[in-house]
N, C-alpha and C positions, 0 to 999 in steps of 0.2 A: 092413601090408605084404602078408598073405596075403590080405587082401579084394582086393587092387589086382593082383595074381598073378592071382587066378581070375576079375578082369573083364578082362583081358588076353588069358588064356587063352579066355573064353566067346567074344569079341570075335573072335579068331582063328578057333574050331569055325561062329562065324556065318556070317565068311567063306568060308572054304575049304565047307561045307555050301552057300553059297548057288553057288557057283564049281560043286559037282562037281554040284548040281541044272541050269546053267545046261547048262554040258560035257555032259551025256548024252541031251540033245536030238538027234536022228537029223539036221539041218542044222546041226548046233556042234560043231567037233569041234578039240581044239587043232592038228589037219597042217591045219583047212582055215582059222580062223584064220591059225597061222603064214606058210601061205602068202598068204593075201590082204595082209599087213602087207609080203611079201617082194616082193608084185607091186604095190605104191603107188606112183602117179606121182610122182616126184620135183619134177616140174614146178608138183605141187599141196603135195607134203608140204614141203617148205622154204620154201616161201610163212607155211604152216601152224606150221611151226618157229618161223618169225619174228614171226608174229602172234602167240605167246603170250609171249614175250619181249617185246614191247608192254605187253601187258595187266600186265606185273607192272612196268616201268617206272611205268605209270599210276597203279597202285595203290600204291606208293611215293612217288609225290609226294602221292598224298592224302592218305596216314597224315602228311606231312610238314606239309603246310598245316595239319592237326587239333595234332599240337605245336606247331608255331607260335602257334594261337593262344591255347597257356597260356605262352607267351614262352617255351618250351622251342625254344631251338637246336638244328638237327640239319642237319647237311650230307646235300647228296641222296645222293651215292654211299654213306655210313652208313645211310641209310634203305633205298638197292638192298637193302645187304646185308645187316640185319636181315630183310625182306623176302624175299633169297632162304634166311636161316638156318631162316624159319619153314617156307618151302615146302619144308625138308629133313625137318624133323622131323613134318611131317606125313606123311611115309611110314613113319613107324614109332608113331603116334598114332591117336586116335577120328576116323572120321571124314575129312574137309580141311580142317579146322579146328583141329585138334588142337595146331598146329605154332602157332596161337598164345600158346599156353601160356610156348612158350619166350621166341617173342617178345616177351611181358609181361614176363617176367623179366630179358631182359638191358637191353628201354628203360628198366625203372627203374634201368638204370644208368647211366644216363644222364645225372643230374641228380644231384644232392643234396638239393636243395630240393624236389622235387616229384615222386618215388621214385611216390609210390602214384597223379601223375594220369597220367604218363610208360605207366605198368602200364595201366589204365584205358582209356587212349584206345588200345590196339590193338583194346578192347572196343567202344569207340566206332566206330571205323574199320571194324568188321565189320556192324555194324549198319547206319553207313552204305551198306556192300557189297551188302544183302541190301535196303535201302530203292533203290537204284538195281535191282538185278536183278527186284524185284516189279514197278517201276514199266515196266520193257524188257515183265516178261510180260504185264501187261494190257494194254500197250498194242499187243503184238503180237495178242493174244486179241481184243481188239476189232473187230483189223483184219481177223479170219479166221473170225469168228463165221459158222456154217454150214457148216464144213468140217468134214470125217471125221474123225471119232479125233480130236476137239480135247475132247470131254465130260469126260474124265477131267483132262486140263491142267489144265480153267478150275476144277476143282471142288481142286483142289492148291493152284491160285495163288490162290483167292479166302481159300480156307481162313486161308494165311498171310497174306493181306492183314489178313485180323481180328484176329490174333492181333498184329501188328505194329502196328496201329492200338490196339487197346484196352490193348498196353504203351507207347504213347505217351498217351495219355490219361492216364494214370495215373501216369506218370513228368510231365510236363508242369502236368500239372492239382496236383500237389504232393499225390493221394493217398497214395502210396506212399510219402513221407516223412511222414505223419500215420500210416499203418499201422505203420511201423517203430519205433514208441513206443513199442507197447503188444507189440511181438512179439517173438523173438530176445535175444542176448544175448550178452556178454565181442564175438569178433574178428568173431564172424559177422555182428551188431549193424552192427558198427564198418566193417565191408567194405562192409555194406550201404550205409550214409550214403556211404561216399567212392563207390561206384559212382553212385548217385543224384545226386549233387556232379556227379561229374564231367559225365554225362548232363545236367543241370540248366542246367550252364554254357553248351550251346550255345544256347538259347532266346533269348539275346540278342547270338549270332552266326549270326544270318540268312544272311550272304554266305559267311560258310565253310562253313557248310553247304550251300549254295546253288553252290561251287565243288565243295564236294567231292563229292554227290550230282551232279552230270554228271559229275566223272572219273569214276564209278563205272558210269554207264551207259555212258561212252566204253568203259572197262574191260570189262565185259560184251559190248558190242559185238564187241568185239574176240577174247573166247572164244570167242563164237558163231562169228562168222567165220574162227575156227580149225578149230571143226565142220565146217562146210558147206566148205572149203576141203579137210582130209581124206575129208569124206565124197566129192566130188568124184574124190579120187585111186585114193580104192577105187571108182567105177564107178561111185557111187548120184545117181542125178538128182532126188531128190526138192526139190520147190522151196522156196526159199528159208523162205519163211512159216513154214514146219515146225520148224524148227533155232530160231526166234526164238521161238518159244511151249514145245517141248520140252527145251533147254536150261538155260532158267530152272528148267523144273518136277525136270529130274532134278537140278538142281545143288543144290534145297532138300532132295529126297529125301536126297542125297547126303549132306549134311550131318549126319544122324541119326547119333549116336553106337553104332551098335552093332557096326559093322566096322571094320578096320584098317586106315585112309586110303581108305576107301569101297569097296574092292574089294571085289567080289562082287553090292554092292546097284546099286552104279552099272551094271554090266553087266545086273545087271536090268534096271532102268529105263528100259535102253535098247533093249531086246529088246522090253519092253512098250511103251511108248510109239512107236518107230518100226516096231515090228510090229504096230502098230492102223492103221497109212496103207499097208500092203502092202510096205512093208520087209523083207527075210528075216531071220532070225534072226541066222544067219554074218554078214551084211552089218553089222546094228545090234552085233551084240560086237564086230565088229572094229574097228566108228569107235570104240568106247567103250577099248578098249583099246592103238589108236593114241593117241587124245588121252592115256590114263594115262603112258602111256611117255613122251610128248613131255613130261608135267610132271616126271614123276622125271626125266628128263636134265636140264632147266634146274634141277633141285634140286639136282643135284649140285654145283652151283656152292656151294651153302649149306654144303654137306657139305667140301668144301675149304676155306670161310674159316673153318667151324667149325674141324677139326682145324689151322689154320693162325693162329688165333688172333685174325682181321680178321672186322669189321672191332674197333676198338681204343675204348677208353671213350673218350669226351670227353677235351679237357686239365686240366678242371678234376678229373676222378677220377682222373687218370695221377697229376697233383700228389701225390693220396693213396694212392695204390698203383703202387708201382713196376713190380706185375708186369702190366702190361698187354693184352690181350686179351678172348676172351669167357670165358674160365674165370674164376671166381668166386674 
């Protein structure tokens, strides 16, 4: 408990240390933020509102199809709302990812029978996420090769493309269940095989994968285009091309567990990468911290059915626990 205290805490001093390093740049300053967020065209930000409410519809039918095809039943609206439960808790989590944690936990209640694939496939569904978003970056990188300030992107996205590739190799190829033999041991062992299981399973579900890797670049699409839709409202004309190659790269960056729901490094990444095309500083914090806010409000949604107890286990778990909700 006191290890989990002081990665909590170090996690937070990351934060707020990278936040007051950002803030003390003589073009960052929170009156000139607050006001660029207070002077967004409305005409672009609700556009912007609505497109990221898309992307988490999308991404909820994906994680749905991925259950489906362990003949795990799940109605859409129960998938919305696991969905938005996770995008809640990842504001108080490592990372934007973090909030899958919870997620894992309450879809293995999902089921009775199949608790540990139920858990599993949000793990699945991420990897998915991050196979469709590498695929949006290189192929935007392709298309822009020779342009300014793209050298650092393509050296990010190439990075995890290997890293992504050689954990498919390995998962696929069945080394990694020939290593796990001779390594590990008791739960750790045992977690190991059911992630590999579960991972293993799709190899001869080609078309769901195949479904769910475009909703996921649909899903992407549709982030991005939440970007350049804000960045739009705050005044920045940078083209198009830009938002689809640096997007992906900060959103991998972002993902690094060592801040609290990405705050502080994401506001980095965004000062660096769209202050190498002649972006201002104030300009690139402010899109990064409109887009934060637009996702904590649609979190909030998660934060109501949490305290509100929706969405409710299956009928087959009510059968066995009367007291129904997400509380355990």
């Amino acid at each position: 408990m006191a290890k989990k205290i002081t990665g909590v805490i170090l996690r937070l001093a990351v934060s707020a240390g990278i936040g007051i390093y950002i803030f003390s740049k003589p073009d960052i300053s929170l009156l000139k933020i607050s006001a660029a967020l207070k002077n967004i065209e409305l005409s672009w930000l609700i556009p912007a509102f609505l497109t990221y409410k898309a992307s988490i519809l999308i991404s909820s039918y994906r994680w749905l199809l991925l259950m489906r095809a362990h003949n795990i039943e799940v109605s859409y609206p129960h998938a919305v709302g696991l969905n938005y439960l996770g995008c809640f808790f990842n504001n108080f989590m490592l990372s934007l990812t973090g909030g899958d944690i919870i997620k894992a936990y309450y879809a293995s209640k999902l089921t009775s029978e199949k608790k540990a694939e139920s858990a599993t496939i949000v793990f699945i569904d991420r990897l998915v996420g991050i196979a469709g978003l590498l695929i949006l970056g290189i192929a935007s990188i392709l298309l822009s090769i020779g342009n300014e300030g793209m050298h650092s992107a393509m050296i990010v996205i190439f990075a995890a493309v290997l890293v992504f590739v050689i954990f498919g190799f390995l998962t696929f190829s069945g080394l990694a269940q020939k290593f796990n033999k001779y390594t590990g041991h008791g739960k750790v062992k045992e977690t190991f095989r059911k992630v590999y299981d579960a991972v293993y399973f799709y190899r001869s579900k080609k078309k769901v994968l195949a479904e769910t890797l475009g909703l996921s670049i649909l899903g992407w699409t549709s982030m991005i285009l939440m970007n350049l839709q804000l960045a739009r409202g705050l005044g920045m004309e940078l083209p198009a091309k830009y938002y689809f190659v640096f997007i992906p790269v900060i959103s991998i960056i972002s993902a690094i567990p060592i801040t609290i729901a990405g705050w502080g490094l994401r506001e980095g990444m965004y000062k660096q990468f769209f202050g190498a095309v002649g972006v201002s500083g104030g300009a690139a914090v402010s899109l990064s911290v409109a887009f934060a806010l637009i996702m904590l409000a649609w979190s909030l949604i998660g934060g109501v059915l949490y305290a509100l107890h929706i969405p409710n286990f299956t009928a087959q778990e009510e059968k066995k626990n009367p007291h129904t909700g997400l509380e355990p």
